[in-house]
N, C-alpha and C positions, 0 to 999 in steps of 0.2 A: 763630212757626211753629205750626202748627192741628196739635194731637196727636187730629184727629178718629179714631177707631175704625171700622173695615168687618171683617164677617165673610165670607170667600170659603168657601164651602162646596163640598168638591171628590168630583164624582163620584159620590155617592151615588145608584150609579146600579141598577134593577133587576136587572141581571146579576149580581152580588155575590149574587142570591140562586138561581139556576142552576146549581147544583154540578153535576149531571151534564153540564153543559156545560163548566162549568170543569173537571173530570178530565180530559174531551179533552185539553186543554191544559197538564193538569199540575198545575194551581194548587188547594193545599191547601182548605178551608173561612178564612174570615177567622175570626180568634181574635177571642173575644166579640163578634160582632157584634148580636145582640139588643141588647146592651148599649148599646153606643155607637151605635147608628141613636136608642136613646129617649134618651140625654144630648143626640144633633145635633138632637133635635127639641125639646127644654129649650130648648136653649143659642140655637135661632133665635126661639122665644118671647118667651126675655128680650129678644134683643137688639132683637124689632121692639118690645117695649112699652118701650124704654129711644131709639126710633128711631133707633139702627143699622143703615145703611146692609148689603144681605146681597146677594151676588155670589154664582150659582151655577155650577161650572162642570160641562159634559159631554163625556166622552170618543167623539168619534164618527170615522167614517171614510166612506170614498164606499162604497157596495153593494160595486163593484168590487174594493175594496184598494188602490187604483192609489195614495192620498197616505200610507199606511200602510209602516213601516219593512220594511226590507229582509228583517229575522230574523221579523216577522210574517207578512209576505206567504211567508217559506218554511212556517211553521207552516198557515197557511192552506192550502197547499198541500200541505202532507203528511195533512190531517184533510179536502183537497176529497172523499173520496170516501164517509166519514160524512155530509158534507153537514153540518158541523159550523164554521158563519161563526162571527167573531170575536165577532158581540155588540155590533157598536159602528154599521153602521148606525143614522145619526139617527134614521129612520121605524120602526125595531125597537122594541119591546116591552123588549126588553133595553137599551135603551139610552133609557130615560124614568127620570127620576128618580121613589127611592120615594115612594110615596103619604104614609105619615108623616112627610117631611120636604118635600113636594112645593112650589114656589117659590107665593107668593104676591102677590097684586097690589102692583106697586112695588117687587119684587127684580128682578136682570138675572141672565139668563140667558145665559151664554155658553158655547159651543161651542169645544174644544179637540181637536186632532189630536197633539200630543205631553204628555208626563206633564209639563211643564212651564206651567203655565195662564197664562203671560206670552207666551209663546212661540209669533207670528203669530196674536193675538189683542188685543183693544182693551182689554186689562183694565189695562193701565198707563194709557193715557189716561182710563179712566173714575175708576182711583182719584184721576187728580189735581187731575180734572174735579170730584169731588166734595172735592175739600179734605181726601183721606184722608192721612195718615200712619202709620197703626197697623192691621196687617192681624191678624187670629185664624182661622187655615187649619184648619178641621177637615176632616173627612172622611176618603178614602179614599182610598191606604192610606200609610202613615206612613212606608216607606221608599222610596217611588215617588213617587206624585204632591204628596203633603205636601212632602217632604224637598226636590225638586227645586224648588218653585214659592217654599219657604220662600227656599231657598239664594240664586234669583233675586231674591225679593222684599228681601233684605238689600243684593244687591250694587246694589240701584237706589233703597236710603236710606233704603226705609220701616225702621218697626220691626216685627220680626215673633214672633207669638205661634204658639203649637200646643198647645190646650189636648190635656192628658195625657189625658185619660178621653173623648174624642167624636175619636178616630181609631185604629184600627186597622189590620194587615195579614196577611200569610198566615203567622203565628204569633207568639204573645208575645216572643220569644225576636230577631224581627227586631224588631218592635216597639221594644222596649227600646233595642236598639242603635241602631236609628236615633233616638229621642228622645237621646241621649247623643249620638250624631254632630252634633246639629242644637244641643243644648247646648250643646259647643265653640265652632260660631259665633256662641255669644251669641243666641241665639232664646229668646225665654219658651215655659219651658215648665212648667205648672202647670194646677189643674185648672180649667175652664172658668167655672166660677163668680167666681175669682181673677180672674179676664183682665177680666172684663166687670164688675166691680166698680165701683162710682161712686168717681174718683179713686185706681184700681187704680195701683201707683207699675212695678208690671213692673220689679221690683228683683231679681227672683230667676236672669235671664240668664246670670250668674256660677257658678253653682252645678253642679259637675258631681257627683252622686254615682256613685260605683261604677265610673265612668271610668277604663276600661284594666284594672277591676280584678273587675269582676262575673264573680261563678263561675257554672259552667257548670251545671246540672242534668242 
């Protein structure tokens, strides 16, 4: 069986940097994001000079809202009179991937309607099309669209990674628990440089620390 390696890079999308748009909606600042935008941009260097297969995904919706979830479409309509849209029209500005991590000739680009990037999307037949078994999910954010796409990519065989240090979410503190959550199902989780390591053994799946038991600040 091919232990060939793909990096799905989820969502790093320009809207993450529109905070006054995100307050409309509620949604804190992403914790260290400078941060983790220059490791996803590391981490898709190495993996194209090692030729690594890299899978982008974007979150978009119709203009309208009309394929967008039910609790959205209500948000959207409590902010219609700011004039305050989700951010995820394809043709928006807010909805292109950042410039420093921006797809380059010979990744795929795929377009996703729920936080799940399996889900009513080709990304299962492409990985199998390309002889992947071993996924490394960075990106955005680590208890949403990580967590969910990880969760899926486990129950359909691959092996799945989530390097620690090139994903983030709307605070440390979610963060954490979701890398622990995703622990228990045996997901690598380590820092990115470990994952993409020449004959990296992804031995550390096992390891939960602090599980059930990290104190609170």
């Amino acid at each position: 069986m091919s232990d060939r390696t793909a990096v799905v890079m989820i969502d790093m999308q320009n809207m993450y940097l529109e905070q006054d748009r995100r307050d409309a909606f509620g949604w804190p600042p992403i914790w260290n994001l400078d941060a983790v935008v220059a490791e996803c941009s590391a981490l898709l260097a190495d993996a194209r000079s090692k030729g690594i297969p890299i899978i982008y995904t974007r979150q978009v919706s119709r203009p309208d809202g009309a394929d967008t979830t039910p609790s959205i479409r209500r948000l959207e309509a409590k902010l219609a009179d700011a004039a305050e849209g989700p951010g995820f029209d394809p043709s928006d500005w807010s909805s292109q991937i950042l410039d420093s991590v921006a797809p380059q000739p010979g990744d795929i680009v795929i377009e996703k309607h729920r936080w799940d990037a399996f889900f009513q999307t080709d990304l299962d037949t492409i990985l199998r099309n390309l002889d992947v078994r071993r996924l490394v999910v960075a990106g955005l954010q680590t208890n949403v669209c990580i967590e969910t796409t990880s969760r899926t990519g486990m129950m359909k065989n691959f092996e799945v990674a989530v390097p620690e240090d090139a994903v983030s979410t709307d605070g440390k503190s979610l963060h954490d628990n979701a890398l622990d959550a995703m622990r228990v199902l045996y997901v690598e989780v380590a820092p990115w440089r470990e994952l993409l390591a020449p004959g990296a053994p992804w031995d550390r799946a096992f390891t939960t620390p602090h599980y059930g038991r990290r104190q609170e600040s």
